[in-house]
C-alpha positions as CSV (number, residue, x, y, z in Angstrom):
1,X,6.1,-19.7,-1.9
2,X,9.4,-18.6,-3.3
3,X,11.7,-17.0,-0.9
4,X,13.2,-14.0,-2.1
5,X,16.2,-12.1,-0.6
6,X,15.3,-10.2,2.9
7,X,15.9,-7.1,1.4
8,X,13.7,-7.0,-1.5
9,X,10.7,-7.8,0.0
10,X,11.5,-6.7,3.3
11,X,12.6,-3.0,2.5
12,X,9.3,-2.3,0.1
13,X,7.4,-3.6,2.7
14,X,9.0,-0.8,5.6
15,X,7.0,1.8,3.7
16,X,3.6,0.2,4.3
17,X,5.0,-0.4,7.7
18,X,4.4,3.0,9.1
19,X,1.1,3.5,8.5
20,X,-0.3,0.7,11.0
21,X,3.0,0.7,13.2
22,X,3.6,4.4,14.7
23,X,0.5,6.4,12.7
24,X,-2.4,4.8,13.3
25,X,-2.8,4.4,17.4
26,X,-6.1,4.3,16.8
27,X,-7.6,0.7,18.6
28,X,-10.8,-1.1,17.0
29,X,-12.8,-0.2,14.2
30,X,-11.8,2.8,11.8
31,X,-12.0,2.8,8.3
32,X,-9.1,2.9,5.5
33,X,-8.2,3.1,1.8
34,X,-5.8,1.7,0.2
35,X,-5.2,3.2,-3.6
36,X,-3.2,1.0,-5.9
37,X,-3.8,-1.8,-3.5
38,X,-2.6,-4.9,-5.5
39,X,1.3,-3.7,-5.9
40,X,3.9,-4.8,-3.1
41,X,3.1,-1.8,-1.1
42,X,-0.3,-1.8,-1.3
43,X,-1.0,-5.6,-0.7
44,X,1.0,-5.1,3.0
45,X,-0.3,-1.9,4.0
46,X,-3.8,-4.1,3.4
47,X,-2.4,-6.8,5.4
48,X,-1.1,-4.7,8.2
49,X,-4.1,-2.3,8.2
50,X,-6.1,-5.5,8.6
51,X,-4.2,-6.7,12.0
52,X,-5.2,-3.3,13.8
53,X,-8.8,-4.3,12.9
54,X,-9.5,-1.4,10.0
55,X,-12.5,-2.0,7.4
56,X,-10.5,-1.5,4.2
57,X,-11.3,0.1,1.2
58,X,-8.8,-0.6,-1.5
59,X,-8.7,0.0,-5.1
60,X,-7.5,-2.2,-7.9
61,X,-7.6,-3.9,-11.2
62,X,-11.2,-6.7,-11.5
63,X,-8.4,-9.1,-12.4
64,X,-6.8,-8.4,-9.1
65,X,-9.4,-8.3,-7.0
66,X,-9.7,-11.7,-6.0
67,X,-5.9,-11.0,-4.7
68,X,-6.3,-7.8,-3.1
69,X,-9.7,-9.2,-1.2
70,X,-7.6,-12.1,0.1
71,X,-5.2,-9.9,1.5
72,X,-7.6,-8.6,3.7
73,X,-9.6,-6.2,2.0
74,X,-13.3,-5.5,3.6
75,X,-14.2,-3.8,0.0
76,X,-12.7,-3.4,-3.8
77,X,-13.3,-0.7,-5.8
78,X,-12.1,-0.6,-9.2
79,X,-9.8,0.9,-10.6
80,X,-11.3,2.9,-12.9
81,X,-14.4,4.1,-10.8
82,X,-14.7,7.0,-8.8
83,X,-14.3,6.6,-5.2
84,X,-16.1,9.5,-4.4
85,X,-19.1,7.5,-5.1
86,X,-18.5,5.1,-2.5
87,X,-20.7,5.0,-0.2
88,X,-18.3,5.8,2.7
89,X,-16.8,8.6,0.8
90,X,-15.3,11.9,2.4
91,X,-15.6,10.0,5.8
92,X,-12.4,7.8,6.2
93,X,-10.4,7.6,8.8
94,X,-6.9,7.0,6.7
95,X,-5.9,6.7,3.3
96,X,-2.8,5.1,2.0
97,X,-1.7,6.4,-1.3
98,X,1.1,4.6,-3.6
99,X,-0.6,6.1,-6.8
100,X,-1.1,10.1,-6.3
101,X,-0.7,11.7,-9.6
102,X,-4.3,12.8,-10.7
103,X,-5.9,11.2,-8.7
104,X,-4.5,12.5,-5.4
105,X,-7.4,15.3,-5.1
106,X,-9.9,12.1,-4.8
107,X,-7.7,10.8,-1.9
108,X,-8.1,14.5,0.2
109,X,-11.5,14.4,-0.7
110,X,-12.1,10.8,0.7
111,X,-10.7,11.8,4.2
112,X,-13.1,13.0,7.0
113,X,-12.2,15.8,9.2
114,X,-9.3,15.2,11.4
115,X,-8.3,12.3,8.5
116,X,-4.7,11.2,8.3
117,X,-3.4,10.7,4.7
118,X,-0.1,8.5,3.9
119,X,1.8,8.4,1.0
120,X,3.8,5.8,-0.2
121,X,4.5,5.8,-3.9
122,X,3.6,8.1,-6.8
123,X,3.1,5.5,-10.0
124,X,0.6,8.1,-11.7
125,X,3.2,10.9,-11.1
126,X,4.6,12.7,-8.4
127,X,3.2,16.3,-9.2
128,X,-0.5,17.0,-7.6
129,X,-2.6,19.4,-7.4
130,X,-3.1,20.5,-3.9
131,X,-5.6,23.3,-2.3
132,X,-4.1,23.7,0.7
133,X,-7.0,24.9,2.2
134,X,-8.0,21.2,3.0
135,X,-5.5,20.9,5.1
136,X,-5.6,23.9,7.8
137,X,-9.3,24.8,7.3
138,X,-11.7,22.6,5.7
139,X,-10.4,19.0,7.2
140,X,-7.5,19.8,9.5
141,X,-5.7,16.8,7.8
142,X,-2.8,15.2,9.0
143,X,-0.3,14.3,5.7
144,X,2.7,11.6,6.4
145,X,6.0,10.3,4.4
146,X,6.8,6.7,5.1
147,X,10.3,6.4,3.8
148,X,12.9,7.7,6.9
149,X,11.4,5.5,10.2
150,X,12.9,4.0,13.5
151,X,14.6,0.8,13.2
152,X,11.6,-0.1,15.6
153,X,9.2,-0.4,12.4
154,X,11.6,-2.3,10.4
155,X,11.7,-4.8,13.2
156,X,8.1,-5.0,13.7
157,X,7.4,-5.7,9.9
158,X,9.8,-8.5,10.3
159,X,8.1,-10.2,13.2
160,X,5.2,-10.0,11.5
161,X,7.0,-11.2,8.7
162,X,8.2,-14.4,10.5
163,X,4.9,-15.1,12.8
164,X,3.3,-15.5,9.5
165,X,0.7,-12.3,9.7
166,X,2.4,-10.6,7.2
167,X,2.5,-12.7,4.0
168,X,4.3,-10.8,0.7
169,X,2.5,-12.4,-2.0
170,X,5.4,-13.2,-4.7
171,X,3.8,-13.4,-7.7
172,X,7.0,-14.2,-10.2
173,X,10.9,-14.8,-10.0
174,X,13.4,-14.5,-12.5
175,X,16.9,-15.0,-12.0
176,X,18.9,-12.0,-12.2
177,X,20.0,-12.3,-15.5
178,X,16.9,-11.6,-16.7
179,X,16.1,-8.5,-15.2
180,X,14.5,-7.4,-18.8
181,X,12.0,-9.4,-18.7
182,X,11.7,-9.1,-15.0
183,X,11.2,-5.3,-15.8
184,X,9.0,-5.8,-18.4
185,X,6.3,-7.9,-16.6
186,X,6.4,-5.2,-14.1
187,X,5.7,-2.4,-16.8
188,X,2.9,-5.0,-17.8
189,X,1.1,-4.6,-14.7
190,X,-0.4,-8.1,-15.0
191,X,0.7,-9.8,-11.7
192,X,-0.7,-9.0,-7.9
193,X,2.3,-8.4,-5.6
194,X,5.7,-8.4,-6.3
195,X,8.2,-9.4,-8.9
196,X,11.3,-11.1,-7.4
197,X,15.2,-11.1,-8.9
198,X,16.8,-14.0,-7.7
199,X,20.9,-13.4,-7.7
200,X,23.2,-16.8,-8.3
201,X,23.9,-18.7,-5.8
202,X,27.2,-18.2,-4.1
203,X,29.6,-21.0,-5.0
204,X,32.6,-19.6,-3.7
């Protein structure tokens, strides 16, 4: 697998890093979904739900399904169907969210009561509708950031990172120079995982 720079992989991967490392203390079985499941984020908080024993729940592409499955997911749900015709629906545990936009109603109405919802990204768009009813009456929900942690989480991702449970899938490089390109594969949504810039080497 390539081996990109610490930083890119390592610093998308923080913000999947709190949502198995200081928010879920839960211990065996509980049940999560992952929205937008194939990107960087997504893909680890799969992984790491998957090492505290979750049955995940993640939505993405059919041509990224087969990725997204090997990363741990229990289940895949397409992208374009409704998840609140899962059959677990309104009843999990946790849901990690990198996609919010329109869809970020479903993802409150996916979560049981007492559910814990994380958000790590907004690729649909960062404005949502919200009644916030469902969060002090009807479900009592817990929302969470995952950008600002302790340097604690940043270490655990990278002993994860190095004792080989936690694998960032690298789907493409491109050397630095052609960051267009680069940018335009990742517009083109057609890889699982991330996109890596590689900078020249040092000669000096």
């Amino acid at each position: 697998m390539p081996r990109p720079g610490a930083g890119e992989v390592l610093i998308r991967v923080h913000a999947a890093g709190v949502n198995n490392t200081d928010i879920n203390t839960r211990t065996g079985w509980y049940s999560k979904a992952v929205t937008g499941a194939s990107g960087g984020v997504g893909m680890a908080a799969v992984q790491l739900a998957r090492l505290r024993g979750a049955h995940i729940v993640a939505q993405a592409s059919a041509s990224k399904a087969g990725a997204v499955h090997a990363a741990g997911a229990d289940e895949v749900v397409d992208r374009d169907a409704d998840l609140l015709t899962y059959p677990g629906a309104r009843s999990i545990d946790v849901v990690v969210d990198v996609v919010a936009g329109p869809g970020f109603p479903t993802s409150i109405a996916l979560l049981k009561r007492g559910g814990r919802y994380v958000t790590a990204g907004a690729i649909a768009g960062p404005i949502v509708e919200l009644d916030v009813r469902d969060l002090y009456l009807l479900k009592d929900l817990t929302l969470f950031g995952s950008t600002y942690q302790p340097a604690s989480v940043f270490s655990a991702i990278v002993d994860h990172v190095n004792a080989g449970r936690l694998r960032p899938l690298v789907s493409k490089t491109y050397p630095l120079s052609e960051i267009r390109r680069a940018q335009d594969a990742f517009m083109a949504k057609t890889y699982p995982g991330k996109i890596v810039l590689i900078p020249p080497a040092d000669d000096a």
